[in-house]
C-alpha angles and dihedrals in degrees: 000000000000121000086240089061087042091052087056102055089048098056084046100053077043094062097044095054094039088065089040108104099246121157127273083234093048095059091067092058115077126265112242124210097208111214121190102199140050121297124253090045129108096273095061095058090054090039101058100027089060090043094052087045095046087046090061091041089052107027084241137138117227138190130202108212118184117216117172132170134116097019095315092305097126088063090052094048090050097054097052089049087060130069120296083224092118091248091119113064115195121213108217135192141183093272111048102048107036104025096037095051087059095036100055127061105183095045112141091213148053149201094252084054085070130065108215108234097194127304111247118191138013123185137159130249131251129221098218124172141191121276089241093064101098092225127115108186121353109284095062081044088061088045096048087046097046082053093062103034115175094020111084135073123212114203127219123209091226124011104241084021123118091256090059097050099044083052078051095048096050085051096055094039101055101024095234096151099224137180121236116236110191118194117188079244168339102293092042093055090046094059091041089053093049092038085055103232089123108030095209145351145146112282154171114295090216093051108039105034096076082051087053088046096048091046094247088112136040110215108202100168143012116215094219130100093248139020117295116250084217094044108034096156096054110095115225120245090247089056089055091055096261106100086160090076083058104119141116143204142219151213126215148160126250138185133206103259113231102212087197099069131041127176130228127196113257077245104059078033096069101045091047088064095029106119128186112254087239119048091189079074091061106048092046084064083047099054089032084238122150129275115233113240111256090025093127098162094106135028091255090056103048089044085055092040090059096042101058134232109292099025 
């Protein structure tokens, strides 16, 4: 995604936080992104080009702090036992807030505990492998594979992430009987995966495309409906004949939601304490009683009034 697009979003998250009700205290006190995984993976770059870009929108200064651990549930419990004053940003992703939730049955917290900000970026995932694999696009991996059955390992960026799954999903498939191998998070995949000590796997586009590029990584499939910009030459799954590994994933920003306080547009504002001139009017409508011709202090009145008595 280009740093233009990226402007944009954060003028756009700044906008939105500027008009939130936070505390005149709570401005001198820096602002934190909350990332819930390593740092060096896909999430980092997003996280710290949209907060440089949010400090100059709102004169603040703004810290991105990484916090990983247990799927990235420790950054989620940490946002919800501070202050629901909007200071702490939390940088979300697929996987975290709509696969953990489901995953997890002692979480202190919850998705309805967070207000969305705006979703910034969705890309596809890429099934990359190390040059020593002698496979050359997917269907001589399968074979290879298939060959030494019960003796590879594929790696996952995140355990209960996307990239997990789809690993999962090649295993069942095509019966290859692998090991899982988690990291705590995309670079560090990356540099497992080029180090060989998991020999594939589906990972992040941003972190391993400069990998593919150099030679350090085979790419034999992209996980999105059509061919990368950033990867051309990668064939899609559904071009491979597997349209079942489609899928994409996303980054977004989040907010510790404050039950206590909701805002209404001045509009809607306006009509909730707007009140007839003639509150006889209204209790008529109450008791279903008649409205007096020539009574035009209210909508039901005129519209009796027009009509006439006896229509």
């Amino acid at each position: 995604m280009s740093v233009r697009l990226f402007a944009w979003f954060a003028s756009i998250c700044a906008a939105l936080l500027s008009s939130a009700l936070v505390p005149a205290t709570a401005q001198t006190q820096p602002m934190k992104f909350i990332v819930g995984l390593a740092p060096g993976g896909a999430v980092d770059p997003y996280a710290r080009i949209i907060s440089e870009r949010m400090a100059k929108a709102l004169n603040r200064t703004i810290i991105v702090e990484n916090r990983p651990g247990a799927t990235g549930n420790i950054s989620a419990q940490f946002i919800i036992d501070q202050p629901a004053d909007g200071q702490l940003i939390w940088v979300g992703t697929q996987a975290l807030t709509e696969i953990n939730p489901s995953v997890f049955d002692n979480l202190k917290w919850k998705i309805d505990d967070f207000e969305p900000l705006i979703k910034g970026v969705q890309a596809p995932l890429v099934f990359v492998a190390h040059p020593s694999v002698p496979a050359n696009n997917f269907a001589e991996f399968v074979t290879w594979a298939k060959a030494n059955r019960g003796k590879q390992s594929y790696s996952s960026y995140t355990a209960g992430t996307p990239s997990h799954f789809l690993g999962f999903q090649l295993n069942e498939k095509f019966d290859l009987d692998l090991t899982h191998v988690p990291y705590r998070g995309s670079g560090l995949q990356t540099n497992g995966l080029i180090a060989g000590h998991s020999l594939f796997g589906f990972a992040q586009v941003n972190t391993s495309a400069p990998q593919v590029a150099a030679g350090k990584l085979k790419a034999l499939g992209i996980t999105s409906a059509e061919r990368w910009p950033q990867m051309k030459d990668v064939p899609t799954f559904a071009e491979l004949g597997q349209p079942e590994f489609t899928t994409r994933v996303w980054f977004g920003l989040l907010v510790k939601k404050d039950p206590t306080s909701w805002r209404v547009s001045p509009r809607r504002r306006r009509r909730r304490t707007r009140t007839p001139k003639c509150g006889a009017s209204w209790k008529r409508r109450a008791t279903k009683s008649p409205a007096k011709p020539g009574r035009n202090c209210c909508r039901t009145s005129r519209r009796s009034s027009r009509a006439g008595p006896g229509s």
